[in-house]
N, C-alpha and C positions, 0 to 999 in steps of 0.2 A: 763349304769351307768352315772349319773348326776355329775356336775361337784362337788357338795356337798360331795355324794360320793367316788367318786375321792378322794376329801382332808381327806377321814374321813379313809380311806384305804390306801392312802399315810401314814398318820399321824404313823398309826398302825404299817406299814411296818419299817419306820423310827425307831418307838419305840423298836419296837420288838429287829431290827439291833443293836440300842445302848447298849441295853439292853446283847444282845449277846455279843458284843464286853467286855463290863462291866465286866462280870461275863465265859468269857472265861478260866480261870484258875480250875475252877469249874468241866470243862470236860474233859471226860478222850482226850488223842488227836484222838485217834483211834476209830472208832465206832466198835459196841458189835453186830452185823449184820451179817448173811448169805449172799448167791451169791441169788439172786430172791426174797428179801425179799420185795422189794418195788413191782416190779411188781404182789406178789400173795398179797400186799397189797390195789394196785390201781385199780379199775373200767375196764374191759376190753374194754370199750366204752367210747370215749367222750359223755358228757351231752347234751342233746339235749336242755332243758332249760337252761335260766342262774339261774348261783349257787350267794348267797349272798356271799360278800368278806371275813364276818366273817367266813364263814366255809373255805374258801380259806385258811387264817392265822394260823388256828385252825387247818387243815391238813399239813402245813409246820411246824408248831412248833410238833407236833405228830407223823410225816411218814419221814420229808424230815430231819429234822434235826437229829435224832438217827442215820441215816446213812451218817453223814458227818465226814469226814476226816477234825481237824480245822487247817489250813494251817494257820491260824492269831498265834494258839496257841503259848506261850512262850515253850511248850514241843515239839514241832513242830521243827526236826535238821534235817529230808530229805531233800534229794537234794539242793536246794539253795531259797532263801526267795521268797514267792507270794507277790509280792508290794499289798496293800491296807492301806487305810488313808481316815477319811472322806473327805480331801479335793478332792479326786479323786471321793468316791463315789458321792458326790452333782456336780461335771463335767460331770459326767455319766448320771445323772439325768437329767440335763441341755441339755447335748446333745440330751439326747433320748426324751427328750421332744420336740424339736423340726423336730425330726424324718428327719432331709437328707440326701439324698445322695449326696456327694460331688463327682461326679465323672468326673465332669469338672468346671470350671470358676462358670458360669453363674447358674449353679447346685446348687451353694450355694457358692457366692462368700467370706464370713464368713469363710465357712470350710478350703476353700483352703489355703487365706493368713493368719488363722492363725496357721496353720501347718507348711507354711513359717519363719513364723516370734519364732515362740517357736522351730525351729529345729534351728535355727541360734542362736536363744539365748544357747541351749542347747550344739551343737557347740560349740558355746566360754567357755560356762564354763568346756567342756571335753580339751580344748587347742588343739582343731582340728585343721591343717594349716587351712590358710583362703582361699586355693583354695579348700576345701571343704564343703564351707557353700554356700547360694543362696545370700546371699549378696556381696559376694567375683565381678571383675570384670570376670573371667573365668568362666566355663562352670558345676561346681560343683554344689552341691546342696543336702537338705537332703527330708525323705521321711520317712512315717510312713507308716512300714508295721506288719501284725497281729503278726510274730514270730519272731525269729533267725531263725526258719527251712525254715521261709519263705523266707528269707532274703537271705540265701544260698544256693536257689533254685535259686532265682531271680538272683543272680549273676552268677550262673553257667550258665543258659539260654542266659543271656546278651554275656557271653563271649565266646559260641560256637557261635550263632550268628557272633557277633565280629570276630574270627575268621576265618567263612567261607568264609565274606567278603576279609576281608584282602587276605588270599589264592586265591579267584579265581581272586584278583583283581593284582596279581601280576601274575596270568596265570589262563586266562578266562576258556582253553579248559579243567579246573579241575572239576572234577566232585562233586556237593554240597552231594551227600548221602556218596560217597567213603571221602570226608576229615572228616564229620562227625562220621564216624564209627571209624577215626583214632583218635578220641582226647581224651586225657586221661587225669581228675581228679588228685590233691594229696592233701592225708592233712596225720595228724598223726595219730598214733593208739592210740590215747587219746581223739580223736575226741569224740564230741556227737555224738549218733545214728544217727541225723540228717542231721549230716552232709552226712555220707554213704547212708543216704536214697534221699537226694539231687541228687546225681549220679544215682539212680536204678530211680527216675520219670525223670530225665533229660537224659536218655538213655545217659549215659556217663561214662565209665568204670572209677571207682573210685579207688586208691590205696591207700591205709593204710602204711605209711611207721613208719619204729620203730625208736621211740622216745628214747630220751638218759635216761642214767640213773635216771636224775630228770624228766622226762616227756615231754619233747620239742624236738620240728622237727627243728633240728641245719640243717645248708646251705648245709655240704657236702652229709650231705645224699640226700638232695634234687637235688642236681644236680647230683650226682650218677644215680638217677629215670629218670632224665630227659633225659641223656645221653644214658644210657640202652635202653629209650623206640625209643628216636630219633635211634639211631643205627636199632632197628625194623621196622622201618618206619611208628610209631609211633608221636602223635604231641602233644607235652606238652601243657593244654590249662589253667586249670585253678586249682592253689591252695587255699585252707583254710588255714591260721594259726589259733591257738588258743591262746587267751588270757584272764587264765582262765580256764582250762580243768575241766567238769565236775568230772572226779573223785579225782584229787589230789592239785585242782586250780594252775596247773603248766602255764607257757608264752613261748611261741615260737620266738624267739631272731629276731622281725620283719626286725630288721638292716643287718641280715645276709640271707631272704627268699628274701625281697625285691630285691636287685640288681641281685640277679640270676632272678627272674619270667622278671624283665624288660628286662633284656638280652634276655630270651627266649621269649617273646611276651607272657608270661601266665601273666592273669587276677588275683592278687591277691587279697582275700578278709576276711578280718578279722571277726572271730566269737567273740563278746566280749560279750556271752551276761550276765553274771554275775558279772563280774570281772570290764567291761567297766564304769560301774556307780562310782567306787571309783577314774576314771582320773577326777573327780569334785576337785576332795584333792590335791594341787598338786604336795605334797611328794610320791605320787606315778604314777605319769606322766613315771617316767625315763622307765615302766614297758611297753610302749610304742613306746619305741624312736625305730624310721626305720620309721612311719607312716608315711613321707613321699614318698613312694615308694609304698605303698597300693593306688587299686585301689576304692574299694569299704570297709565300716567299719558298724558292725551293733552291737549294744549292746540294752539291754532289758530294760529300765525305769520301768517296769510291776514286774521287780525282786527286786531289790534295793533302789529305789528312789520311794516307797511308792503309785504308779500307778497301778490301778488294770489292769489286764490282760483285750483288747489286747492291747499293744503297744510296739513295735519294732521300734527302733530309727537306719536307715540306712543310710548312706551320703555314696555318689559317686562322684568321682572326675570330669569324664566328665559324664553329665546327659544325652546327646546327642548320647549317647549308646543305655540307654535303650528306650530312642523314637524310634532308629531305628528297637529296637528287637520285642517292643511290640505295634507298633502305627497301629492300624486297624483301617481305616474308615470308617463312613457310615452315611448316607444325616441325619440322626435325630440325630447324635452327634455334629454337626455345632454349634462352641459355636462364642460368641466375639471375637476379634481379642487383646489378652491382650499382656503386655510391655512384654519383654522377663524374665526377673526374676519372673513373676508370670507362673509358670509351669500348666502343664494340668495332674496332677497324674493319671488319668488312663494310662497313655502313661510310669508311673514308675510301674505298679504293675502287676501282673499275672490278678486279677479280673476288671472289667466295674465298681462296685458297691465301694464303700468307707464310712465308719462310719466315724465320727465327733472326733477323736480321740484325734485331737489338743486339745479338750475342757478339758479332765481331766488333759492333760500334764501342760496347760494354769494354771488351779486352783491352781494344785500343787504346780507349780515352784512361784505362784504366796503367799500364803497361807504359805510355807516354806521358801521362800526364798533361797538362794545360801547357806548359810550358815548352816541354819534349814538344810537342807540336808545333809549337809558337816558334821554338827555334831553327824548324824543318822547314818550317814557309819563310823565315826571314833569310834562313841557307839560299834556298833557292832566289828569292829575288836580288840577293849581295851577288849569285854568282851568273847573276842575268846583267844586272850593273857592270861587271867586272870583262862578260863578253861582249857587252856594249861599247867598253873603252878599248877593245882590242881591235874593233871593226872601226871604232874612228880613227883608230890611231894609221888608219891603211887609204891614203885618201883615194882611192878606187873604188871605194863603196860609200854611200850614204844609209845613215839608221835613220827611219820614220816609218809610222809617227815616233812621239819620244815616248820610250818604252812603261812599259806598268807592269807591275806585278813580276810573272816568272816569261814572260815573253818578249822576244826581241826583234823584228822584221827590219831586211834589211834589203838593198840591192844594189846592183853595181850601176856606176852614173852613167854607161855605156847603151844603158836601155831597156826595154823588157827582155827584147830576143835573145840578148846573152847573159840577164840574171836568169833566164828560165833555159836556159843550155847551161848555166852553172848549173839551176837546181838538178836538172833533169841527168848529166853527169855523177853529181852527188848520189842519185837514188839507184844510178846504176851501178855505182861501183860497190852497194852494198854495207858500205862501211857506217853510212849517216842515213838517217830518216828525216826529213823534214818537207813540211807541206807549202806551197803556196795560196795566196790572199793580193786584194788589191785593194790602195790607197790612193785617194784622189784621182784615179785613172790609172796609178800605175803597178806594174806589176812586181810583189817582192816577195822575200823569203823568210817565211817563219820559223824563226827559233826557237823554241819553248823548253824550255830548264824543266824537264817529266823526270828524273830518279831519281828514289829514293837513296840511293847510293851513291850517286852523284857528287864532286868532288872538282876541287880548282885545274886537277891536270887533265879530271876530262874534259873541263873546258879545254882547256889549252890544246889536247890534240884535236875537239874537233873542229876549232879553228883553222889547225896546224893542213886540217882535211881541206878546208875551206878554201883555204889561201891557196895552197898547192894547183888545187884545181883551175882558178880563179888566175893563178900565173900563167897554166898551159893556155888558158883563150884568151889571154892578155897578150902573150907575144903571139897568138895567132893572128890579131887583129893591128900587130905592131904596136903595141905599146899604149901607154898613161895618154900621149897626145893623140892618138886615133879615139881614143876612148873619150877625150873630152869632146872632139868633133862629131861623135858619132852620138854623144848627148844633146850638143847646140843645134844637131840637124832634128834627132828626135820633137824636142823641145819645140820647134818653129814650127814643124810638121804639125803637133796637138797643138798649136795656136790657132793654127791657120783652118785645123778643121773647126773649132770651136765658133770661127767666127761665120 
């Protein structure tokens, strides 16, 4: 392919993109697709010739797209928003066009300091203390790495390390396999998967402890865990809070995990990865306060702040950890000798290799500004507010808990089995995406305000979806009064086993 080429397939790809983006409302969100559909559709063999680009286009608009899930979609209320914007797309493009790996200095001295420089910017506008940015005079500093799950790895790893050190170095004759089989994981039972699966690759017994009635891993129980396990001869090593929990966007009362983990030498590290892009605003800082007692803090740009996937926004207080956890040498990584605040990121991350990730962050924050953003996250939570009054206004359903941020859970008072034959309708008809979660035992439906495009009347239709449905199993069960009996029977039934 000649450079002509190139631009004429560029051009195309481009068009196509806007094109889709334009007229995204159009599809359903859900694709009409079987499990094998693409593979009994594709070629069993790579082409041995080269293919023209037009047929290339011509099979992604035909094969690739019918089975896309549109994550951009305004009908699009799973899980929590996929950042995209063209300002990220054309960073993307920029970076991959010059194809490097940043994985030291001299690698592509570009990639590095501006990873530098857009994580400190990034920093100040989350109101990070400033011994966590790389500008700061201490030993902090931020770092882009591909996930939250990675993020939560990274720190687990950093802080068994961490504390083997510390152990044998207060008694040599300690054994490094016998203190590591002792150290024991906490976060809450609201955790993401990730977090739990952070402990099963970092060979680190992980414990789930139960979060209070609103969702949150409160201090006494945490020192409960940690006393328990010390009494075992066990070694409290490192906690997750959450800020933010995947099912119910609940916050873990940082002010009260932080001074126990310092007391005990555990390593704390904050999951923000959803929740963290709204401390831009800073009416919702206060949802923070204790961060000074965190060790390490990771939130997703890639969710909220209109960055497509990867990019994970990490800062750690002293950086000088994970050099020690992860610094492998060998005679063909010999880079320059650089000032101390220009960092050598392979020495922060699990992988040798590093994408250019600074460059979509760069666009963004560049292309939206502090406040362009600022005003994208308060869009979104005004139009979470705004679906929240349309569901009370229906007395057929109940909203809980009361809502935060861009998500909304809701269910009808009729019970689990016919909020989850609502949900399960909704996902079949294609038209709405949205996941379920459970609250004090009961089972409800998550709404989450995900597009960037996103707008009051597509709240309003996919309400308009909601209700619809919501009326066919309403007169199927006979109406408002089966449905309240059909909750006072629920209701007795959960008492009666609780007791």
């Amino acid at each position: 392919m000649d450079s002509q080429q190139f631009r004429d397939f560029g051009k195309a790809a481009i068009d196509l993109v806007a094109d889709y983006i334009d007229n995204i409302r159009t599809r359903d969100v859900l694709p009409s697709v079987e499990p094998g559909y693409l593979v009994d559709s594709l070629p069993e063999n790579a082409p041995e010739q080269p293919e023209e680009w037009q047929e290339v286009i011509k099979d992604f608009t035909e094969l690739i797209l019918p089975g896309t899930t549109h994550w951009t979609s305004p009908r699009f209320h799973a899980f929590f928003p996929s950042g995209s914007s063209y300002a990220s797309i054309v960073g993307n493009i920029l970076a991959d066009g010059l194809g490097v790996i940043g994985f030291s200095w001299l690698a592509s001295p570009a990639c590095t300091e501006l990873e530098v420089v857009t994580m400190n910017w990034l920093g100040k506008l989350l109101g990070l203390p400033e011994e966590f940015l790389n500008c700061s005079p201490g030993r902090g500093g931020g770092v882009i790495q591909g996930s939250a799950s990675e993020a939560t790895l990274v720190g687990l790893l950093v802080s068994k390390d961490k504390a083997v050190r510390r152990l044998t170095k207060i008694n040599p004759s300690l054994d490094e396999a016998e203190i590591k089989n002792k150290l024991v994981a906490y976060t809450s039972d609201q955790c993401n998967s990730s977090v739990e699966k952070a402990g099963s690759l970092g060979s680190m017994r992980m414990r789930l402890l139960k979060a209070d009635s609103d969702g949150r891993l409160r201090g006494a129980t945490l020192k409960k865990a940690f006393d328990e396990d010390i009494a075992q001869g066990l070694i409290p090593c490192y906690v997750v809070a959450n800020l933010g929990t995947t099912g119910i966007c609940s916050f873990d009362p940082l002010y009260e995990l932080g001074p126990i983990c310092n007391e005990y030498n555990a390593w704390l590290h904050v999951d923000a990865a959803y929740a963290g892009s709204a401390f831009i605003c800073p009416e919702y800082r206060h949802l923070m306060k204790g961060i000074e007692y965190v060790d390490s803090f990771d939130f997703n740009p890639h969710k909220w702040m209109n960055v497509n996937f990867d990019c994970s926004a990490m800062w750690v207080k002293d950086s000088s950890e994970l050099v020690k956890a992860f610094d492998i040498q060998r005679i063909y990584l010999d880079d320059i000798k650089t000032d101390t605040k220009i960092p050598d990121y392979r020495h922060w991350q699990m992988p040798l290799g590093r994408r250019f990730r600074a460059m979509k962050l760069w666009t963004v924050l560049r292309i939206y500004g502090a406040e362009g953003l600022r005003k994208h996250i308060r869009n979104h939570i005004n139009l979470a507010q705004y679906f929240t009054k349309l569901v009370r206004n229906d007395d057929r359903f109940i909203v809980e808990p009361e809502p935060l941020m861009g998500l909304v859970c809701f269910r009808l008072k009729g019970g689990d089995k016919i909020t989850k034959k609502l949900l399960d309708n909704l996902v079949k008809s294609k038209k709405l995406y949205m996941v379920a979660a459970t609250y004090r035992g009961r089972y409800i439906i998550r709404f989450a305000v995900c597009s960037r495009m996103i707008v009051k009347e597509d709240i309003d239709v996919s309400w308009s979806f909601i209700k619809q449905e919501a009326d066919v199993l309403c007169n199927g069960i006979q109406g408002k009064t089966k449905i309240a009996a059909l909750e006072h029977i629920e209701t007795v039934t959960i008492c009666e086993k609780s007791k």
